[in-house]
C-alpha angles and dihedrals in degrees: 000000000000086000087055096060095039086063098053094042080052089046089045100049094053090056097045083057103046085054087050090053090043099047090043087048095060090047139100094269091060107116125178111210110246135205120268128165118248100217113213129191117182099348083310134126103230095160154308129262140185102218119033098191086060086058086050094046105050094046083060094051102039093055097059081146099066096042092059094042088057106035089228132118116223131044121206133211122261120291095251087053119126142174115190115171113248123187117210143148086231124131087194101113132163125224114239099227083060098052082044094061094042086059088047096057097043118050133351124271118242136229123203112259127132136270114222114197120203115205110199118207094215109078105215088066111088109226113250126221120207136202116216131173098229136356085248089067093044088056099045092054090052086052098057091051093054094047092048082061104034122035112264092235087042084058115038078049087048088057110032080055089236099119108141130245119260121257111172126343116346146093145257136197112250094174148346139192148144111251093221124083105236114186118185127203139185110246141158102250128200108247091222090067125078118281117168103217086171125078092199090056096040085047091052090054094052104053084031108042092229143040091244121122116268125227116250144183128247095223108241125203106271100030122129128182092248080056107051097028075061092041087048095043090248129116128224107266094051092050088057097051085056089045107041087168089080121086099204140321085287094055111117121252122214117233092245115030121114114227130190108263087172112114114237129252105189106205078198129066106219113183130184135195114207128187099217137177106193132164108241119205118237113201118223126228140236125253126187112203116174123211107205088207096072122067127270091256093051109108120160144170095239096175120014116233117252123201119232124236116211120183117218132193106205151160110235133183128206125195120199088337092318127108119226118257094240118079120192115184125218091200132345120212124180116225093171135011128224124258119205109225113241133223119186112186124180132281128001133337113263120244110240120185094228116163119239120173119225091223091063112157115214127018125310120198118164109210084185083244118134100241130022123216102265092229150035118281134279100039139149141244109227099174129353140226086287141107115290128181096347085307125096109249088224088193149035114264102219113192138161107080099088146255103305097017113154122266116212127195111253097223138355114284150133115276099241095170139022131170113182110161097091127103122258091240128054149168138248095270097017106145100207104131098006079306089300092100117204118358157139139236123203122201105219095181120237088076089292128130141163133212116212096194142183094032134152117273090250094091105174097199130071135208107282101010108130104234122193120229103277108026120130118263098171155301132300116248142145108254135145108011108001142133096204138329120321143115125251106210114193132187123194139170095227141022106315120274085012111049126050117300105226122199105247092211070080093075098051108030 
């Protein structure tokens, strides 16, 4: 009995209990939890708040400024922001203003713009990211580099695929590209970072290498861009791409008018690849015939020397505005040859005792003039005795006969270097040979020397060994420090690097 009775106390005070909980639970003290927003910065709590879209609000309409220095309508909270729903019974809520100014206080708000990543192929060159307003800016920037490079006409024909056949002589862009791979995304970007909202200033970045002001020149009467690019250790072709205004070296500058002197420093690679059918000029050269009938005083320019013109066909490559050092031609067709100027002076040739070896390589044909063109003809000029790239070009880049073509000594003379060790085949930079990779020096007597630079490691010459003008030294290649096959063919007074570097159009012209 008495276990009867426990079990329905026990019965009877359950259900005593369960009406308890559901009296208490329709009552006034009932409470549902309710959804709040838990506010992070950082990985951080800074509050909770009952309506996110107030938050967002008031960060909009507290940063007016913002809005106006970047033309956009809407700021963002700070990148390591975040809102994640959170259901509780607290009453502990935060104020939003409050939240607002913690924010405030603790990290910059963001606007959307873009991020623009540029990927290098050399390794040794660490990749950029850029912040820029809009894509349209962006592209416009990228424009104005190309056309500081390419002429603006020359472009919008090389896009719209409306470039023109040539006729006679000319070029035409097959292709053109940066070398680097550039990707762009939309982000939320702090506004204390750097975001170009200008096309002129992110322009500038990208030819300069930095948004600094870059030095100029107030135009004098009597200047002339061949003038000021030599005054400001520039050549031509580099004062024009600073200044894209300029149509070419012969475009007329205005007294007054303040133009960039500053040498570029592209952060972009943009290469081009032209068609082009150009006339290449081929220099004469000077004879000396004596007629033993006229007296010993008589000299006289008896035929007046003529330079050739040579047409090539040819693919060339230009990298940032300069061509590449190799030029291979498609077809070569001759539209004047050259005539050697002639001097006859009286009396009879005098005897020199000039050495000549009887195991000379090559031809050999003494015209009885003083220096001898260092190639084969036709060839082509690929850079001159100027400024390139901040350095002095201290030589003339000759190109166009072909890998292994044959080198010959420009005049007689005593080996007085030779390096040899480095492969045929180099890169821009590369250090083999003083980055003139393999080459050869010939002492002429009188102070006077020429470098015959970038051959193949074949040299045919030896320190000490006495050459004639036209034997062969060696064969054109493209070691140490080069962009393609050519010969650079240098002329000092005095031993080489320490003596006076001479333009060797001296000797022909």
């Amino acid at each position: 009995m008495k276990t009867n009775e426990i079990i329905k106390t026990t019965i009877l005070s359950c259900i005593i209990i369960v009406l308890f909980l559901v009296n208490g639970m329709s009552g006034r003290n009932y409470k549902i939890a309710e959804s709040y927003y838990q506010v992070y910065l950082n990985g951080d709590k800074i509050g909770l708040i009952s309506d996110e879209n107030e938050l967002y609000s008031l960060i909009n309409e507290e940063q007016k400024d913002i809005k106006e220095a970047y033309n956009v309508s809407t700021v963002y909270p700070p990148n390591g922001f975040n809102i994640e729903e959170y259901k509780t019974y607290t009453k502990d809520i935060s104020d939003v203003k409050s939240v607002y100014n913690k924010i405030k206080e603790a990290d910059d708000f963001t606007i959307e713009a873009y991020k623009v990543k540029i990927k290098f192929q050399e390794e040794d060159k660490k990749d950029i990211t850029l912040n820029v307003l809009s894509k349209e800016i962006f592209e416009e920037a990228l424009e104005n580099v190309v056309t500081a490079f390419i002429d603006k006409d020359d472009f919008e024909d090389y896009i719209n695929n409306n470039q023109e056949e040539i006729d006679d002589i000319g070029q035409i862009i097959e292709n053109m590209y940066f070398e680097e791979t550039i990707t762009i995304k939309l982000s939320h970007i702090s506004v204390h970072e750097n975001i170009y909202t200008d096309p002129i200033e992110l322009s500038q970045y990208l030819l300069f290498g930095t948004t600094k002001k870059q030095n100029t020149h107030t135009v004098q009467e009597g200047d002339t861009i061949s003038s000021i690019s030599e005054n400001n250790k520039l050549n031509t072709q580099e004062f024009l791409i600073a200044n894209p205004k300029f149509k070419n070296e012969s475009s007329i500058l205005a007294i007054g008018d303040n133009v960039n002197i500053a040498l570029i420093n592209p952060v972009l690679t943009l290469v081009e690849n032209l068609h082009v059918v150009e006339d290449s000029e081929q220099t004469f050269e000077k004879e000396t015939v004596y007629d033993k009938d006229k007296p010993t005083s008589f000299e006289e320019i008896t035929q007046q020397g003529i330079t050739g013109i040579v047409r090539y066909t040819r693919k060339k490559e230009v990298v940032n505005g300069e061509e590449r050092q190799g030029a291979e031609p498609i077809s070569v067709v001759t539209i004047r040859e050259a005539q050697n100027e002639i001097t006859t002076k009286g009396g009879t040739k005098p005897k020199t005792n000039t050495y000549k070896p009887s195991n000379i390589t090559g031809t050999y044909i003494d015209t009885g003039g003083a220096w001898g063109w260092p190639t084969n003809r036709p060839y082509i000029i690929t850079s001159n005795f100027e400024w390139r790239w901040g350095s002095f070009h201290n030589a003339i880049d000759i190109s166009g006969t072909g890998f292994g073509s044959p080198i010959y000594a420009s005049r007689e003379g005593t080996i007085e270097s030779v390096t040899n060790t480095c492969a045929n085949i180099g890169s821009y930079r590369n250090m083999c040979g003083n980055t003139y990779g393999n080459h050869v020096v010939i002492n002429h007597g009188n102070g006077m020397y020429t470098m015959y630079a970038h051959l193949t490691k074949d040299v045919k010459v030896s320190v000490g060994q006495q050459v004639s003008r036209g034997q062969i030294i060696g064969h054109m290649g493209s070691s140490g420090s080069s962009t393609g096959t050519h010969l650079h063919f240098g002329l000092s007074r005095g031993e080489p690097d320490i003596g006076t570097w001479l333009n060797p159009w001296s000797l022909f012209r």
